[in-house]
C-alpha positions in Angstrom: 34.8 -47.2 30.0 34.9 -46.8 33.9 32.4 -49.2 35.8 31.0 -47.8 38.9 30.1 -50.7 41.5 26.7 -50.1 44.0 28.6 -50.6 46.8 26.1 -52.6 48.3 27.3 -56.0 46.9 24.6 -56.6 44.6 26.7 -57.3 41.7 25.0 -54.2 40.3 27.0 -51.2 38.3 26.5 -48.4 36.4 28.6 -47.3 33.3 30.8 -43.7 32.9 31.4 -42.9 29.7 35.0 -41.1 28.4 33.3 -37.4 29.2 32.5 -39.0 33.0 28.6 -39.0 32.0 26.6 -41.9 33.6 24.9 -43.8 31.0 21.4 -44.5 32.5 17.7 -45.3 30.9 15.6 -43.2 33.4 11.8 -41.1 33.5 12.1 -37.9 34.2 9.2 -35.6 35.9 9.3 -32.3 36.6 9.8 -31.0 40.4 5.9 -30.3 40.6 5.0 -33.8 39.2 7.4 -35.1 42.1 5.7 -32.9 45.1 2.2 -33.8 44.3 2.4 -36.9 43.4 4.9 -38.5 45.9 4.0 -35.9 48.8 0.5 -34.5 48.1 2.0 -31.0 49.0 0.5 -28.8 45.6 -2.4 -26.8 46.0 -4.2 -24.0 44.0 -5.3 -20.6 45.6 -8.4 -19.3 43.6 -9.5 -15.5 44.0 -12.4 -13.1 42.4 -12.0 -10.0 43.9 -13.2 -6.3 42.6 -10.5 -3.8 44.1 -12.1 -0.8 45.8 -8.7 1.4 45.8 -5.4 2.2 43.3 -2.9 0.2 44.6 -5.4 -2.5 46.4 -3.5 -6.2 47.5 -6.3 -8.7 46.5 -4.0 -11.6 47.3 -1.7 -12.1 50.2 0.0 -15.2 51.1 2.3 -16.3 54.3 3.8 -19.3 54.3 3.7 -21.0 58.2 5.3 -24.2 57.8 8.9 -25.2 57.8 9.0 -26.6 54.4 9.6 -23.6 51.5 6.7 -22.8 50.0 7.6 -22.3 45.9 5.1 -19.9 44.2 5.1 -22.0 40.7 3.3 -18.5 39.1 -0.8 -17.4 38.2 -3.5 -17.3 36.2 -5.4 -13.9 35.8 -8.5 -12.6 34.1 -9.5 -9.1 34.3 -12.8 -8.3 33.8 -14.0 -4.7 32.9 -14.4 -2.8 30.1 -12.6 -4.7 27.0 -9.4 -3.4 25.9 -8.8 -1.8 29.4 -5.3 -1.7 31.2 -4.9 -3.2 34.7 -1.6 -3.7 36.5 -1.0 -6.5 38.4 1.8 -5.9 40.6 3.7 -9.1 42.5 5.9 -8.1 45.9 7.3 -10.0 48.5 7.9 -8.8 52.4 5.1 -6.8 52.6 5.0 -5.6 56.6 2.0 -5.4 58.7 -0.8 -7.1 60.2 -3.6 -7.9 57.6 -6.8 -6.0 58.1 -10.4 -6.2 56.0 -10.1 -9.4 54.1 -11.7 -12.7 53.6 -10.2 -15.7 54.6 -9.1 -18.5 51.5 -8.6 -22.2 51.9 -6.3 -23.4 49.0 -7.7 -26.7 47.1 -5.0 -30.0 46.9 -4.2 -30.9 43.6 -4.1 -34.5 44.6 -7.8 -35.7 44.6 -7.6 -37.9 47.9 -5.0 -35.9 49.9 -6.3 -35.2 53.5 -3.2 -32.4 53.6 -3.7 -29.1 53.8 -1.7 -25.9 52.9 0.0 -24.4 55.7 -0.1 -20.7 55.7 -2.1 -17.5 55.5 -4.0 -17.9 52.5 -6.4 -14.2 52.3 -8.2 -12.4 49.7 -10.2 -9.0 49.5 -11.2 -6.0 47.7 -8.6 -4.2 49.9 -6.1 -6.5 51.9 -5.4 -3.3 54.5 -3.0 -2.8 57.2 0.4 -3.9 55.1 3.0 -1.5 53.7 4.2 -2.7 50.4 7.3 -4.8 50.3 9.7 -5.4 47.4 8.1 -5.1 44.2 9.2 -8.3 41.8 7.1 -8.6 39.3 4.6 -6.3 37.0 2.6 -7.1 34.1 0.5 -4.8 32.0 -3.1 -7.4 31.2 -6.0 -6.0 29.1 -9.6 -6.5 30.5 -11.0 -9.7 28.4 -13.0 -12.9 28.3 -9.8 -15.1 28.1 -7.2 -15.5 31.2 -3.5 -15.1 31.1 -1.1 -17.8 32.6 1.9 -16.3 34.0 4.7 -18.5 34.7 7.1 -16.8 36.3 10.4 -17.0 35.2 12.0 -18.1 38.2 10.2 -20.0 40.6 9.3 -17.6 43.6 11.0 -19.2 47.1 8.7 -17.7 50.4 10.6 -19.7 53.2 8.4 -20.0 57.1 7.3 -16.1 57.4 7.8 -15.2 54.3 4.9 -13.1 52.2 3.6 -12.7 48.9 1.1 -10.6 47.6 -0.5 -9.6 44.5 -1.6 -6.3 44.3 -3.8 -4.3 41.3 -2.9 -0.9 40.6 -6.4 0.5 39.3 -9.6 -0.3 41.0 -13.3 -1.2 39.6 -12.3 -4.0 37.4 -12.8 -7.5 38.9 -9.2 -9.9 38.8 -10.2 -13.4 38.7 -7.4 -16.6 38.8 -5.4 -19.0 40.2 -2.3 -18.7 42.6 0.0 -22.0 42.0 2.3 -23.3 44.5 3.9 -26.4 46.2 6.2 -27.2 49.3 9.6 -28.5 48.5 12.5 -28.2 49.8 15.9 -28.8 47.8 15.7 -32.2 45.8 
């Protein structure tokens, strides 16, 4: 058994065991516990939007501040015509200046945070004016009652300037959710 001292002259140490593992008791939370509840920096980005066009961004997100902004994934209902196919289609770097849209003010998910999200949050039937950047994500949703959380599988990393957007590849059939994210940088 090695002992390793605090260095601070406390008389405190920790324990490494033969495989030079630190023995510890500890609590664990996840990275989004940690960022809302020590910093107040998670918010949620609700949309209902009715796309007019094939191909229409109903969701577009840049993040302005200098922390990373971590797209954490989203909730999506589509509502039309049970059983029907929509598209939602996920790309990042989408160029352009935004044109016909509605502005969107993200909600904190810490009750008494006075912070806000620092970004371009917008929403619309059309989000016009952008071409489409790289596409990273698709998935094939039937129009229902019930929503679909998507958790993507690797948390989505839009640094100062960077863009997101959600885009729906019919149109007529109303999308309805909830874009999650936080601020963090590496822990």
């Amino acid at each position: 058994m090695t002992i390793i001292e605090d260095g601070r002259g406390s008389g405190m140490s920790a324990e490494v065991c033969g495989e030079h593992r630190l023995r510890t008791s500890s609590v664990s939370v996840t990275p989004e516990h940690y960022v809302n509840h020590s910093h107040q920096d998670a918010y949620n980005m609700l949309y209902r939007e009715t796309p007019n066009v094939a191909n229409a961004c109903f969701a577009y997100i840049q993040n302005t501040s200098d922390t990373d902004m971590v797209i954490e994934g989203f909730i999506c209902r589509v509502n039309g015509t049970i059983g029907n196919l929509e598209i939602i289609e996920v790309y990042l770097n989408d160029n352009g200046t935004p044109i016909t849209y509605s502005n969107n003010t993200p909600s904190s998910l810490y009750a008494t945070s006075r912070k806000s999200a620092q970004g371009v949050f917008l929403t619309g039937a059309n989000v016009t004016g952008l071409t489409s950047g790289d596409i990273i994500e698709r998935y094939y949703l039937t129009a229902s009652n019930t929503s679909t959380n998507i958790n993507f599988n690797q948390d989505v990393i839009i640094p100062k300037g960077g863009v997101i957007s959600f885009r729906a590849a019919n149109s007529g059939a109303q999308v309805s959710g909830t874009i999650n994210f936080n601020y963090h940088n590496e822990f």
